[in-house]
N, C-alpha and C positions, 0 to 999 in steps of 0.2 A: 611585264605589261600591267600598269593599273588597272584596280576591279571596275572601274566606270567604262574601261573599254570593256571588257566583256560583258556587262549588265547594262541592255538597253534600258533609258532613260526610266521608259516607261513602266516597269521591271522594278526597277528601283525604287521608284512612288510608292508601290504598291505593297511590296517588303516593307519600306518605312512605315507605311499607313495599315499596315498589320499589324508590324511588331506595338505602335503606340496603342492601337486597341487591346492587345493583349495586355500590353503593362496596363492599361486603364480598367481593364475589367475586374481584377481582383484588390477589394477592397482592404488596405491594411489597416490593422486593429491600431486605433488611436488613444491616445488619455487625454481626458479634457478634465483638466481640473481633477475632482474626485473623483470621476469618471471614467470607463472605460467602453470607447462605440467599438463593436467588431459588427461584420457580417454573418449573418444565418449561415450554416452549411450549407443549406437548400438553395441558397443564393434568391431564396423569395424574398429577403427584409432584412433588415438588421437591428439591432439591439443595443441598450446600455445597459450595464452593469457597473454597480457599486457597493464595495464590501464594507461595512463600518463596523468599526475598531467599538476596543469596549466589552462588558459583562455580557450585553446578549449578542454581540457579532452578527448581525442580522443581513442576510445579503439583497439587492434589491435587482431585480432585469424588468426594464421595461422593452418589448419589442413591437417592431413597427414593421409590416409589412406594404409589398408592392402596392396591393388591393387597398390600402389604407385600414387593416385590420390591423388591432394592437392588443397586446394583451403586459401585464402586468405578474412578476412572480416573486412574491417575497419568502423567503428561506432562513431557515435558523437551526442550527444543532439542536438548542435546547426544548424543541417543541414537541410535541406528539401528535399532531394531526394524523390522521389515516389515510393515505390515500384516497383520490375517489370521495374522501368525504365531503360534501356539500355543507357550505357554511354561508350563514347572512351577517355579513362583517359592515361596520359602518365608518367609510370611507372618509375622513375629513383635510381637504387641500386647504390654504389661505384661500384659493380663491375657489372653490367649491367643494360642494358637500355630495355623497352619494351614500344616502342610509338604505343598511338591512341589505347589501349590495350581493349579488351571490358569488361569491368564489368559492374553487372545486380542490380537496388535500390533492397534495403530490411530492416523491418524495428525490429527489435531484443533489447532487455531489457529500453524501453523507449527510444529508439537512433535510428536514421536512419544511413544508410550506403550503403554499397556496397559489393557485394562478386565476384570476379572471382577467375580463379585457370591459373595455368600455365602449361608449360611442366614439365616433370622428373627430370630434374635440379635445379631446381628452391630452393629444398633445401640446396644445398649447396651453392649456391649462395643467398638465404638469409642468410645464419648462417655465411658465409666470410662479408658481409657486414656491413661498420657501419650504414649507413642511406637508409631511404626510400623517396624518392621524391614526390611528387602524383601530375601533376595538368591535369587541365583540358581547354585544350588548352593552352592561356595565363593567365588563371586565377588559381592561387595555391590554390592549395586542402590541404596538407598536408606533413611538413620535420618531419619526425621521427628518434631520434637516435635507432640504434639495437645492442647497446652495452649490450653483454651477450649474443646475440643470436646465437653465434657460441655453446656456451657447453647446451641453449637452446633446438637447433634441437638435438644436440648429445642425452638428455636424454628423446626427443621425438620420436629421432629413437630406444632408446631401449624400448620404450612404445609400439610404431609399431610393433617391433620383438615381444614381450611378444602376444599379439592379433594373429600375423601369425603364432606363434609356437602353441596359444592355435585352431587357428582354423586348422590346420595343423596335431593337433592328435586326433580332433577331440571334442573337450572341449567345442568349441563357438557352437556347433547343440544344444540347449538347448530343452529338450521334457519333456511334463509332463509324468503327472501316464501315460499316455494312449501310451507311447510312440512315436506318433507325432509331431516330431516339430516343436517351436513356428512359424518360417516362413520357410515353406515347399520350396519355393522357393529361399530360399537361398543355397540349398542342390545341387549338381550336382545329376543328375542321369543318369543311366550307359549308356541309351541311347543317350543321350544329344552331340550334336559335341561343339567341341574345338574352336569353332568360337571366 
């Protein structure tokens, strides 16, 4: 007996239109150019990363969140920042500047580094740029090309959308058998202000 006989029609839509959302929810890690977009574990945002070749091997992530928060992590073997140390680094894009900017040490896959994040803009004014500047006072930290990073953020930003459309219907509350979800606090509840 065919499986359309014993799977009413109706039954079958809905299997179907499961199964595409499941395969649509999980984002696979891309190469764009010198680039690579993956998804956040948290499934709040996702990221590029690009490791450059070379004496200082300097690795760069920039991440972009649901909320529209970004932040920025540049890494290197040969540095010694401190964790937790607070630095006024001066920021220079082709197409803008951000002096005396504060990013915070952290120290990530055998490399020390730095993370800060910026304002709203800030993605499109990385992905228009070719280079990144970095120093720190008059001593240089780091010239990076960001050649590719224009169609970079593009297929980061449709990483981003993928995550707000799935938390948007609902998809990203993950709960077990028990119906609880994993983090109860990431849920709004009805009482809750708009703050």
């Amino acid at each position: 007996m065919p499986l359309r006989a014993l799977i009413p029609l109706s039954a079958l839509l809905t299997l179907t239109s499961a199964g595409a959302q499941a395969a649509g929810a999980d984002y696979a890690t891309r190469d764009v150019g010198p680039w690579v977009v993956s998804a956040s574990s948290d499934k709040q945002g996702c990221f590029l990363t690009r490791n450059y070749r070379g004496p200082r091997a300097t690795t760069v992530q920039f991440g972009l969140d649901v909320d529209g928060s970004n932040r920025l992590t540049i890494l290197n073997a040969n540095w010694s920042v401190q964790e937790k140390q607070q630095l006024r680094l001066d920021f220079r894009l082709s197409k803008a500047a951000f002096p005396r900017h504060l990013a915070v040490g952290i120290a990530a896959e055998g490399k020390k580094g730095f993370v800060t994040s910026f304002g709203a803009s800030f993605p499109r004014v990385f992905a228009a740029s070719e280079y990144l500047r970095i120093n720190r006072g008059g001593v240089p930290v780091e010239d990076l090309g960001l050649d590719g990073s224009g169609a970079a953020v593009a297929e980061l930003r449709q990483c981003v959308d993928r995550h707000r459309d799935m938390r948007a219907s609902g998809d990203a509350v993950n709960k077990n058998a028990s119906g609880i979800p994993l983090d109860p606090f990431s849920v709004k509840t009805r009482g809750e202000s708009k703050k």
